[in-house]
C-alpha positions in Angstrom: -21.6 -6.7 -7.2 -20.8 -4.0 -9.6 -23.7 -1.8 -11.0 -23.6 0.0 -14.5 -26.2 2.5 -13.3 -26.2 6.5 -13.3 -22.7 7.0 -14.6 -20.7 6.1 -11.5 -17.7 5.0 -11.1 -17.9 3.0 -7.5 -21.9 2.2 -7.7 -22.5 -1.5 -6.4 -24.9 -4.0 -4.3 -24.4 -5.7 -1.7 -26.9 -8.4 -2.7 -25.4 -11.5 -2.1 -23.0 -10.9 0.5 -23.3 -13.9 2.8 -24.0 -14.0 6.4 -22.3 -16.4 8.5 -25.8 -18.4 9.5 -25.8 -19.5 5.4 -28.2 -16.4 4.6 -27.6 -13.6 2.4 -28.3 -9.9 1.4 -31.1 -9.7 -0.5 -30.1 -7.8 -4.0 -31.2 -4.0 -4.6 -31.7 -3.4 -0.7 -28.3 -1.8 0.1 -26.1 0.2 -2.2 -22.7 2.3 -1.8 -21.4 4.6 -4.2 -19.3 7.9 -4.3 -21.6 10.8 -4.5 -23.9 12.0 -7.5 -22.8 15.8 -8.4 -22.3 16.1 -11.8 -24.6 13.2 -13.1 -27.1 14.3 -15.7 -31.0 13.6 -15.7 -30.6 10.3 -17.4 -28.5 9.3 -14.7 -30.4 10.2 -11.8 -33.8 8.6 -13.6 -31.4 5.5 -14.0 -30.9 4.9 -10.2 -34.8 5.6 -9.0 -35.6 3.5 -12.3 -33.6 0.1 -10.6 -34.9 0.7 -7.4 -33.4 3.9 -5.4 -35.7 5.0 -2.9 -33.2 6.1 -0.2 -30.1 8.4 -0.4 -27.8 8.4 2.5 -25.7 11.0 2.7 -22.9 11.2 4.8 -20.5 14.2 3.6 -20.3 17.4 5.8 -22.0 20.6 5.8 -19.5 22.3 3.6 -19.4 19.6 1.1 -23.1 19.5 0.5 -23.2 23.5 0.9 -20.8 23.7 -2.2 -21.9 20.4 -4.2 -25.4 20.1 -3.1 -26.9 16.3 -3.6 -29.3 16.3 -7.2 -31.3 13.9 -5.4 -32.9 15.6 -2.4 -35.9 16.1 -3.4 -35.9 14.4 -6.6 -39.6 12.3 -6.8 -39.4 9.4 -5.6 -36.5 9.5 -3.5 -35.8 10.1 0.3 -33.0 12.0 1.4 -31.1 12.1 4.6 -27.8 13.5 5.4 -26.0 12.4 8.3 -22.1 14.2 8.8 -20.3 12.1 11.0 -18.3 15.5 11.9 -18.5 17.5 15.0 -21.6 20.8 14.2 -19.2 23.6 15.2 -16.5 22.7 12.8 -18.5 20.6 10.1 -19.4 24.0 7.8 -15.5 24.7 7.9 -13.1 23.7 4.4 -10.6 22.7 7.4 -13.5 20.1 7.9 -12.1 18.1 4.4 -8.7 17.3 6.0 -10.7 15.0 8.2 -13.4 14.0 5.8 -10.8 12.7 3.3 -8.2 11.5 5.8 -5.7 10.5 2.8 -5.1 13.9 3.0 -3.2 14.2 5.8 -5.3 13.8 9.3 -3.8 12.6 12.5 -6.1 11.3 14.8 -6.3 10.0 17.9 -3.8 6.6 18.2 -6.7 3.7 19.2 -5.3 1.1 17.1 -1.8 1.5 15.1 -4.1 2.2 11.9 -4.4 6.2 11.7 -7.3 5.4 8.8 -8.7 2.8 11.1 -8.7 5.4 14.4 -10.5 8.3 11.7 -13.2 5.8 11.1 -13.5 4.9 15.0 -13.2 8.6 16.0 -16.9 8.8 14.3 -18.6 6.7 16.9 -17.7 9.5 19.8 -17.5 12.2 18.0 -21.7 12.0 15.7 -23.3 8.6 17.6 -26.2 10.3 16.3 -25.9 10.5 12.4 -24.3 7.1 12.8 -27.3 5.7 14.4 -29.4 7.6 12.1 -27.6 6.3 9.1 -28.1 2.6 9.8 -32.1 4.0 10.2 -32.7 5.3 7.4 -31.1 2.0 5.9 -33.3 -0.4 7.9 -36.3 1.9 7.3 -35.6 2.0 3.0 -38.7 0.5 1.3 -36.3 -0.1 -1.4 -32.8 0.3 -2.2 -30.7 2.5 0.2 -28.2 4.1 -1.4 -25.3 5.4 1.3 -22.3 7.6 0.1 -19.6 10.5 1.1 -17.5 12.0 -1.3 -15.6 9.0 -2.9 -17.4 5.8 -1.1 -14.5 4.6 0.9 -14.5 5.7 4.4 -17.3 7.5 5.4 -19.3 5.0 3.2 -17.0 1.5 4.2 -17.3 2.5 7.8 -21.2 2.7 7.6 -22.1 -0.8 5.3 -19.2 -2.1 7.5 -21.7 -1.5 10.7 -24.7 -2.5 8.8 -23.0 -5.7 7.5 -22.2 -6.7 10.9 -25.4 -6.4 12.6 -27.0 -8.7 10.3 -24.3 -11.3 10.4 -22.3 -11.1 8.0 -18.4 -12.5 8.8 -15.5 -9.8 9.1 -13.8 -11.4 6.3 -16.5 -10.7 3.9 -16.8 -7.0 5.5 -13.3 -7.1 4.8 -13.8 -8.2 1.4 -16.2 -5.4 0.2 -14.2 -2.4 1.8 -10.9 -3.5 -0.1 -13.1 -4.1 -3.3 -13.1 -0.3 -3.7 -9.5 0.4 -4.6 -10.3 -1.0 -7.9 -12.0 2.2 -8.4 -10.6 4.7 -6.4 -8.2 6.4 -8.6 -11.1 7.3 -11.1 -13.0 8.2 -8.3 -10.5 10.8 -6.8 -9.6 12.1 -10.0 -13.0 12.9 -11.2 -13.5 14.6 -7.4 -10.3 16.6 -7.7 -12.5 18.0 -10.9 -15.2 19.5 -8.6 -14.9 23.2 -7.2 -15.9 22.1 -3.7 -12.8 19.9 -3.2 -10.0 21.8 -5.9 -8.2 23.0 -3.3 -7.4 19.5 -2.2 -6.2 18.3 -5.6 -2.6 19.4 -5.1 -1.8 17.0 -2.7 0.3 14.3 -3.9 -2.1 11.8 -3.2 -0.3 8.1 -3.8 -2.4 4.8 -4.4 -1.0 3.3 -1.7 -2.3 6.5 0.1 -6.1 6.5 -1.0 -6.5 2.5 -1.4 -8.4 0.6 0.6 -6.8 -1.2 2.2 -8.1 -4.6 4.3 -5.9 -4.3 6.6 -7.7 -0.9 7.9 -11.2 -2.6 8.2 -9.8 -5.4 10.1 -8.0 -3.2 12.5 -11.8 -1.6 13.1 -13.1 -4.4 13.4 -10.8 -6.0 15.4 -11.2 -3.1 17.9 -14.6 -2.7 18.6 -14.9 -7.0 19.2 -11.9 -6.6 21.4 -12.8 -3.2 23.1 -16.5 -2.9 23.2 -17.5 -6.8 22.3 -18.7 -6.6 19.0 -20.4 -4.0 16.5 -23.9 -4.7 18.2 -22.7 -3.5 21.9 -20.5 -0.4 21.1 -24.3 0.7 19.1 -26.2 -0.4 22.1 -24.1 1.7 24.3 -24.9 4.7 21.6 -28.9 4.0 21.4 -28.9 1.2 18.7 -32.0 -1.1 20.1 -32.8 -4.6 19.6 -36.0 -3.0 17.2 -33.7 -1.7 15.4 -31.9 -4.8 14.5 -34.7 -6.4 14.0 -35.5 -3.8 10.9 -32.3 -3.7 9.3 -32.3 -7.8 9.3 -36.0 -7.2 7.9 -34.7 -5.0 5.2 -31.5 -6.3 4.6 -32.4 -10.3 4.4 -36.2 -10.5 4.3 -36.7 -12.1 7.8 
């Protein structure tokens, strides 16, 4: 569901998303959005005021360096970054070929999908932040809010895992990813207006380049069922324990 909250362009909830046992996502427990430079005061008291009590941050070093998040430390709120990059090269401004892989990243062939095999290449390369991520999610008292620069991949990847552990069916998973393209060219063209990613902006950057597109998350998807067995093994092999699913289905259903 769409939210009308803070001035952003890709905020929604996943309330209501249905799991495949009949169940749903409770509303106001789990929210995606690009991130929140720029926003003014109002904006910020908006989110807190409807719920926020989480921010999960999942952009690099040099993005938050240069575009620092207004809500660490804001009252009320908890903040936790989590850069699904490598630590020697995550402070780099090489690092934003990677983070935004529309730009031009070629990474390691796993599944046809180069998009598909940048998301996947997170799992080896930060098991830690992605663990920590779906944490701080299960461990929100209230809404969680999780983002990277414009809430597709970094963000998709991480409700995608989240989603999964809690039952909810691929297509639906599916469903939300592609939801953001009805967005994404406001998105990109308001982030092309910030200092920290400028240099990116002349790029020619199709929509068929920066969509998202379903086919990407079903390629994920589809690998770590076929490869590792499903979402829940490929994170037990990383550290993800059966506590832990127990919290995230406390926080994200109400069991």
């Amino acid at each position: 569901m769409w939210l009308t909250i803070g001035g952003l362009l890709n905020l929604r909830d996943l309330g209501g998303t249905p799991t495949a046992d009949g169940r749903a996502v409770r509303p106001g427990r789990l929210w995606r959005s690009e991130n929140q430079t720029g926003l003014a005061a109002s904006d910020l008291r908006a989110l807190v005021d409807a719920g926020l009590t989480d921010v999960i941050d999942l952009r690099t070093d040099y993005e938050v360096d240069g575009s620092p998040s207004p809500l660490e430390g804001y009252d009320g709120v908890r903040y936790h970054h989590h850069s699904f990059f490598r630590e020697a090269e995550d402070d780099d401004a090489d690092i934003l070929d990677r983070a935004l892989p529309w730009v031009g990243y070629q990474p390691e062939a796993l599944t046809g999908n180069a998009t598909a095999d940048s998301y996947l290449a997170f799992l080896a390369d930060r098991p830690d932040s992605v663990l920590g991520a779906l944490r701080a999610i299960a461990d929100a008292p209230g809404a969680a809010l999780v983002h990277c620069a414009v809430g597709k991949d970094r963000t998709g990847f991480t409700v995608a895992l989240a989603l999964s552990l809690v039952g909810v069916p691929e297509e639906e998973i599916v469903a939300d990813y592609a939801r953001t393209t009805e967005r994404i060219e406001d998105v990109v063209r308001r982030l092309w207006a910030d200092n920290t990613y400028a240099g990116e902006a002349d790029r020619a950057v199709t929509l068929d380049a920066i969509a998202a597109h379903p086919e990407t998350m079903s390629a994920v998807l589809g690998h770590v069922r076929t490869r590792y067995g499903g979402v829940r093994t490929v994170l037990g092999e990383l550290g993800w324990t059966d506590d832990d699913s127990d919290r995230l289905r406390r926080h994200l259903l109400g069991e």
